[in-house]
C-alpha positions as CSV (number, residue, x, y, z in Angstrom):
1,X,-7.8,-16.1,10.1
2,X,-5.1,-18.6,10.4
3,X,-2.3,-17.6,12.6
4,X,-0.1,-16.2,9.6
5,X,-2.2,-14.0,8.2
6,X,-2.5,-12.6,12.1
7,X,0.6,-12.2,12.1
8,X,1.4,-10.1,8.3
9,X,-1.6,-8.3,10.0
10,X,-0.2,-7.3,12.9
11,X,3.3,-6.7,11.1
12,X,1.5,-4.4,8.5
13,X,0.2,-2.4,11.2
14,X,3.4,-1.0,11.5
15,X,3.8,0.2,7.8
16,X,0.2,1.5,8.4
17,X,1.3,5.0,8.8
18,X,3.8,5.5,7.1
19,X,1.7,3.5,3.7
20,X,-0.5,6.4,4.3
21,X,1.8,9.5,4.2
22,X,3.4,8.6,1.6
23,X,0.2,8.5,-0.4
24,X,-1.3,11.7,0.8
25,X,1.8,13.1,0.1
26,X,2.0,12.2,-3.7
27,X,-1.9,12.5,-4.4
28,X,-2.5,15.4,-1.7
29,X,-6.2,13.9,-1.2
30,X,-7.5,12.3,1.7
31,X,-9.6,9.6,0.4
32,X,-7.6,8.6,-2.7
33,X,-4.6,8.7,-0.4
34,X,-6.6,6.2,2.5
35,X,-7.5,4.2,-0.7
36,X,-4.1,3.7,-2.4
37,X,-2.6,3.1,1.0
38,X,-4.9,0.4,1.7
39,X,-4.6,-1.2,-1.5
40,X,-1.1,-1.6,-1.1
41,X,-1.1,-3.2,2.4
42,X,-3.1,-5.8,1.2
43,X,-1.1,-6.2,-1.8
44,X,1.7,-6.2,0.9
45,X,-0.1,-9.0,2.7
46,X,0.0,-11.3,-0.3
47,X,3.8,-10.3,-1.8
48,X,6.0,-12.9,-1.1
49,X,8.8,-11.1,-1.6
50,X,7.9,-8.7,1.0
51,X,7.9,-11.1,3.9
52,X,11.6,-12.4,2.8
53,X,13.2,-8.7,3.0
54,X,15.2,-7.4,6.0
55,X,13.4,-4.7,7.9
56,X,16.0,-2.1,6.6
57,X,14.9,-3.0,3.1
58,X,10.7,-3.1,3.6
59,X,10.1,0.5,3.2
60,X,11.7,1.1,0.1
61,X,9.5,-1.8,-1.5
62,X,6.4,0.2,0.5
63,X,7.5,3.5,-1.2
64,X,7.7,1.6,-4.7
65,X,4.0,-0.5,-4.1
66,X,2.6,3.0,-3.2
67,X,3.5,4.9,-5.5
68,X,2.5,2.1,-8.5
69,X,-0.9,2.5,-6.4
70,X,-0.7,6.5,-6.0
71,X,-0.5,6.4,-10.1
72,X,-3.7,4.3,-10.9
73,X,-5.4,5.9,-8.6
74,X,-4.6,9.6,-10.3
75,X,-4.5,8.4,-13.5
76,X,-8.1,6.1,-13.4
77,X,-9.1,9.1,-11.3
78,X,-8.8,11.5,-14.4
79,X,-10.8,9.2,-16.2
80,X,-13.7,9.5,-13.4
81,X,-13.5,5.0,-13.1
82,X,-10.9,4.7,-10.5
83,X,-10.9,1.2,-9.2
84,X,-8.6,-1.2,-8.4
85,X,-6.8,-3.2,-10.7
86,X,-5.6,-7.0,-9.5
């Protein structure tokens, strides 16, 4: 890894927690909610966008990537082929 990516890494590790509880509390299911939260850290890790927004402004865009992932996941879910997209 080259030092950047150790660094949105270490930086992601903070949203880590909070990634997660939002999605456990939207699809009330442990391993959908570990799945969607880590999808969206690593779609974190790659949005430009992202890394250009105040701290004040990050979680917001976390809630808003979470949720986008909490909704494939329950609706690919329904269909019994839940995967990621991307």
């Amino acid at each position: 890894m080259t030092g950047l990516w150790l660094q949105k890494a270490e930086e992601l590790r903070k949203y880590e927690t909070v990634c997660y509880q939002i999605c456990f509390s939207i699809l009330n299911e442990t391993v959908a909610a570990e799945q969607a939260a880590e999808h969206t850290l690593l779609d974190l890790a790659l949005d430009e966008r992202f890394w250009q927004l105040p701290d004040h402004k990050r979680r917001p865009h976390i809630l808003r990537m979470a949720f986008g992932q909490c909704v494939a996941v329950r609706t690919e879910a329904k269909s019994g082929e839940w995967r990621r997209k991307g």
